[in-house]
VOGU-966102 format. One record per residue: x, y, z of N, C-alpha, C, O in turn; residue in one letter. Coordinates in nm, 2 decimals. Example, Ala and Ser with C-alpha at 12.3 -4.5 7.8 and 13.67 -1.06 7.14 Angstrom:
<voses>
      n_u      n_v      n_w     ca_u     ca_v     ca_w      c_u      c_v      c_w      o_u      o_v      o_w   torro
     1.32    -0.57     0.78     1.23    -0.45     0.78     1.32    -0.33     0.78     1.42    -0.33     0.85       A
     1.28    -0.22     0.71     1.37    -0.11     0.71     1.29     0.00     0.79     1.34     0.11     0.80       S
</voses>
This chain:
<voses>
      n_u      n_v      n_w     ca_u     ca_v     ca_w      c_u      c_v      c_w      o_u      o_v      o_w   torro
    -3.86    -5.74     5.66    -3.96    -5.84     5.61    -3.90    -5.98     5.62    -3.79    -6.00     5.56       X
    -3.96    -6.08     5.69    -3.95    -6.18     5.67    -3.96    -6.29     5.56    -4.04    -6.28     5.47       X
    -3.88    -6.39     5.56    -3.86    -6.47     5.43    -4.05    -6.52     5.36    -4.08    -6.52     5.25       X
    -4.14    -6.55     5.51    -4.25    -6.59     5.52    -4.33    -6.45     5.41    -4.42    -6.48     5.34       X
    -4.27    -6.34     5.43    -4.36    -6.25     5.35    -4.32    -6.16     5.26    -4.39    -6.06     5.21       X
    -4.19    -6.20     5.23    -4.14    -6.17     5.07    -4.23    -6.25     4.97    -4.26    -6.37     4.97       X
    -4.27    -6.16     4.88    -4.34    -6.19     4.75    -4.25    -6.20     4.63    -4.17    -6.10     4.62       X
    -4.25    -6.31     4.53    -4.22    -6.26     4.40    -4.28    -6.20     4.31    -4.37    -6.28     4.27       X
    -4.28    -6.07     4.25    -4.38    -5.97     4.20    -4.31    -5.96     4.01    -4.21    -5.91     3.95       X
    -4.42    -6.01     3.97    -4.40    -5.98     3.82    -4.49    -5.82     3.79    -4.61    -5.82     3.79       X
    -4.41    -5.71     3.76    -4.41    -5.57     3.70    -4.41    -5.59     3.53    -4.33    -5.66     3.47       X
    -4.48    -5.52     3.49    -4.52    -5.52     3.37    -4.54    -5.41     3.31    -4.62    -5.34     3.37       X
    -4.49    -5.32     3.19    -4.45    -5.19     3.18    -4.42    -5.15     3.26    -4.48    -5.07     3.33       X
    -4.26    -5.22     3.32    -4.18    -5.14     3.41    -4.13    -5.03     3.38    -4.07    -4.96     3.47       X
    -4.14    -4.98     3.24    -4.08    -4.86     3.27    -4.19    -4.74     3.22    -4.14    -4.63     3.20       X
    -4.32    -4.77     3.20    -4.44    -4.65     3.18    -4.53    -4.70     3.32    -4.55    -4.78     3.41       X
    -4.58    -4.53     3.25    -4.71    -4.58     3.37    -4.69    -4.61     3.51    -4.61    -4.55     3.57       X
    -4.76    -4.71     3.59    -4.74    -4.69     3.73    -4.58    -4.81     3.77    -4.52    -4.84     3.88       X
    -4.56    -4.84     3.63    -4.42    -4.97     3.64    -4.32    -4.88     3.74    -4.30    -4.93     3.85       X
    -4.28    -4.78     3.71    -4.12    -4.74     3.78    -4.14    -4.71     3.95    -4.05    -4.74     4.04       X
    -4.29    -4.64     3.96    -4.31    -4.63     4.09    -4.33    -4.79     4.15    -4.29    -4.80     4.27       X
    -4.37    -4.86     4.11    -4.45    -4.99     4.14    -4.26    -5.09     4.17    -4.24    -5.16     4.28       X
    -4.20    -5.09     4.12    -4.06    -5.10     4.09    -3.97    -5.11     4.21    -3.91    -5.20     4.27       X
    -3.98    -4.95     4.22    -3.93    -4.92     4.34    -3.96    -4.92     4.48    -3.90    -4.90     4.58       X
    -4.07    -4.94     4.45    -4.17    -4.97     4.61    -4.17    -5.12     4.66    -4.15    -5.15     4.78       X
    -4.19    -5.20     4.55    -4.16    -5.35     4.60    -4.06    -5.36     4.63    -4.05    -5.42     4.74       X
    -3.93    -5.33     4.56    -3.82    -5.37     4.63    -3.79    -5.32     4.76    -3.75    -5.38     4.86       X
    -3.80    -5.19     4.74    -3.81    -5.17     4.88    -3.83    -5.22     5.00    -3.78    -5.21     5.11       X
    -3.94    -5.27     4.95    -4.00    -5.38     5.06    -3.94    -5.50     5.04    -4.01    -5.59     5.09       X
    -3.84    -5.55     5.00    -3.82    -5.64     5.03    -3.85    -5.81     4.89    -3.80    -5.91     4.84       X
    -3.97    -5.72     4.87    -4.02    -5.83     4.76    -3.96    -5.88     4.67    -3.99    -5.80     4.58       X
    -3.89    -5.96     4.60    -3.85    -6.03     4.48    -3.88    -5.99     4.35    -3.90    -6.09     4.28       X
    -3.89    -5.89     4.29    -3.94    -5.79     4.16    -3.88    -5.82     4.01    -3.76    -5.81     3.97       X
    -4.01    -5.89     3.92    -3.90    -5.95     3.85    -4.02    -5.86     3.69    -4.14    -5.86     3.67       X
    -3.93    -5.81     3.63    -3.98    -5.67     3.54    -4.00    -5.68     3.37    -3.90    -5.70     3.30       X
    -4.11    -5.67     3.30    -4.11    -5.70     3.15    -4.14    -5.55     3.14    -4.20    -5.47     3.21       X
    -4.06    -5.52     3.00    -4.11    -5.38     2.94    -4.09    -5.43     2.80    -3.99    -5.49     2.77       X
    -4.20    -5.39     2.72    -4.16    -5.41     2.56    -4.06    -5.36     2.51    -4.03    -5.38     2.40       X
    -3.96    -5.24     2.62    -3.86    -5.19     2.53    -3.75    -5.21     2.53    -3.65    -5.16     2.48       X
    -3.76    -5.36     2.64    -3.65    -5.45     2.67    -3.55    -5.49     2.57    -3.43    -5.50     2.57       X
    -3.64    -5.51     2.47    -3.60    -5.59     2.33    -3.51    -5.50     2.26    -3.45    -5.53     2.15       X
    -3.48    -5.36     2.35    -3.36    -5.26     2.30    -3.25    -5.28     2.42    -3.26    -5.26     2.54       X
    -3.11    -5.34     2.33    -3.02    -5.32     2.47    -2.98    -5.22     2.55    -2.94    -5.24     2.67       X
    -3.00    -5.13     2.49    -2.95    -4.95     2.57    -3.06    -4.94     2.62    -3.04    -4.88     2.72       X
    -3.23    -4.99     2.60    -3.31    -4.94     2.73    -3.31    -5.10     2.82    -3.37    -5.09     2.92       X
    -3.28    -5.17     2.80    -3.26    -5.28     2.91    -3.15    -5.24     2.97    -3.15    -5.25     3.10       X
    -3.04    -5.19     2.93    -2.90    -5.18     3.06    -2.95    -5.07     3.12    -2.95    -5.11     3.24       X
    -3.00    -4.95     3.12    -3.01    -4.86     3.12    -3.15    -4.87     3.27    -3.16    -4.80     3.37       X
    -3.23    -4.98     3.23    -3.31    -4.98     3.36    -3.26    -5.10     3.47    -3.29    -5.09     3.59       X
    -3.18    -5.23     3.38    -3.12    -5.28     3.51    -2.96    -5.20     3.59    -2.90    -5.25     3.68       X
    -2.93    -5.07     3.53    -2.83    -4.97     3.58    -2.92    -4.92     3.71    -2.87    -4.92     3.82       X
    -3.06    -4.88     3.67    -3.11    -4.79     3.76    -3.16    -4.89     3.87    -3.19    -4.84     3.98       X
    -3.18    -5.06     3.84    -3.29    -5.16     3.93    -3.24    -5.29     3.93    -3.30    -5.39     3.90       X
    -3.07    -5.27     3.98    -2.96    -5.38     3.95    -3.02    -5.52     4.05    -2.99    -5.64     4.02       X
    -3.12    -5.48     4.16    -3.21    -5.59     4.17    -3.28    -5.68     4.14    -3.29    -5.80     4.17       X
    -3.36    -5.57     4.05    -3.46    -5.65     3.95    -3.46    -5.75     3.84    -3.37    -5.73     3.76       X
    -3.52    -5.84     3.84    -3.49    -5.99     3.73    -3.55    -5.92     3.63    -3.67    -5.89     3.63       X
    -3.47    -5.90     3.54    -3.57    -5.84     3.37    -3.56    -5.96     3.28    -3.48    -6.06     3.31       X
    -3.64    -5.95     3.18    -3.76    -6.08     3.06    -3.77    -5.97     2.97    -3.83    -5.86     2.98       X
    -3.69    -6.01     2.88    -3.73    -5.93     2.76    -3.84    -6.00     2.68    -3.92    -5.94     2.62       X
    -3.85    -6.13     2.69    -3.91    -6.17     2.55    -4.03    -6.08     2.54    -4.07    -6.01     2.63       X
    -4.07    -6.11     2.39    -4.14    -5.98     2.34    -4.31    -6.07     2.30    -4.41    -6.00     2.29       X
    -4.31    -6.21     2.30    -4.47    -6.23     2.26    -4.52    -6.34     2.39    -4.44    -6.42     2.44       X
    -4.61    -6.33     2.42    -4.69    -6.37     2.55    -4.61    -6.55     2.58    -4.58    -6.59     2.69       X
    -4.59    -6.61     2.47    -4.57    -6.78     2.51    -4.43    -6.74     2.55    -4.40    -6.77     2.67       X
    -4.34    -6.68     2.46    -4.22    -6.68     2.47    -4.19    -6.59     2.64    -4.08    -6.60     2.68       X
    -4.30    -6.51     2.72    -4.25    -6.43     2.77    -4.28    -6.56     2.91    -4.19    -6.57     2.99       X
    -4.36    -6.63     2.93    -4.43    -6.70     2.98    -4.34    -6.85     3.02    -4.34    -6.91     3.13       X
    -4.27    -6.89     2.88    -4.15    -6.97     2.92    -4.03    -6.88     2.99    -3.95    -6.93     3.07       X
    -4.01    -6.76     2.96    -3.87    -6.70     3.00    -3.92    -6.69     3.17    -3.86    -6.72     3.27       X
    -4.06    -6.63     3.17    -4.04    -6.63     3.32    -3.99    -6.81     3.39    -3.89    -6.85     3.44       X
    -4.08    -6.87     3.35    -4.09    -7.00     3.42    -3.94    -7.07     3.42    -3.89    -7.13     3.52       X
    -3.87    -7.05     3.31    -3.73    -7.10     3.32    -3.66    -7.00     3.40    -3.56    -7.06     3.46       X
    -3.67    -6.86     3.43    -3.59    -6.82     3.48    -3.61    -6.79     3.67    -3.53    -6.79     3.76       X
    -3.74    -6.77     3.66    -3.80    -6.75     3.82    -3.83    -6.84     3.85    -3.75    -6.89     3.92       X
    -3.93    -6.90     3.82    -4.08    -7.03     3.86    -4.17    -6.96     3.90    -4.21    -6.87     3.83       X
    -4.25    -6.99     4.04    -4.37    -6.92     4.04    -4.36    -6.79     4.05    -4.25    -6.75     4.08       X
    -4.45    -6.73     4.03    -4.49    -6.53     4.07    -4.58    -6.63     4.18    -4.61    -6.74     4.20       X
    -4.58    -6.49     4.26    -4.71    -6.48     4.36    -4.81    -6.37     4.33    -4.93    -6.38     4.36       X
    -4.76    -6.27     4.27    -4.85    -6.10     4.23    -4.80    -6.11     4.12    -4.69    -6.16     4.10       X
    -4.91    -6.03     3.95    -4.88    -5.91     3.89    -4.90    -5.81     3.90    -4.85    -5.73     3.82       X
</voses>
């Protein structure tokens, strides 16, 4: 994949639901995958998924403003959620 069509992809219950498949497929591809799970806010399940997605940019914050500045200070734009 080209630089032209790498995406940065914000995942959202990265680890329920269609998150872990969704996860693992973007990176794959190349995409820039940057991951919120509410159970982030636990350190043994945050190491525990950037062990398994040493790729992935994880955001724990836990309420919508605070999650909203953590991306923007830490990524800048998404292109997908």
């Amino acid at each position: 994949m080209s630089d032209s069509e790498s995406r940065t992809v914000l995942v959202t219950n990265a680890t329920q639901y269609a998150g872990p498949g969704a996860v693992r497929v973007l990176s794959a591809a190349g995409h820039r995958v940057v991951c919120h799970d509410a159970g982030f806010v636990d350190d043994k399940a945050l190491h525990d998924f950037e062990a398994l997605h040493p790729q992935a940019i994880t955001l724990r914050r836990g309420d919508a403003q605070g999650l909203v500045a953590e991306l923007a200070e830490r990524v800048g734009e998404v292109d997908a959620v």
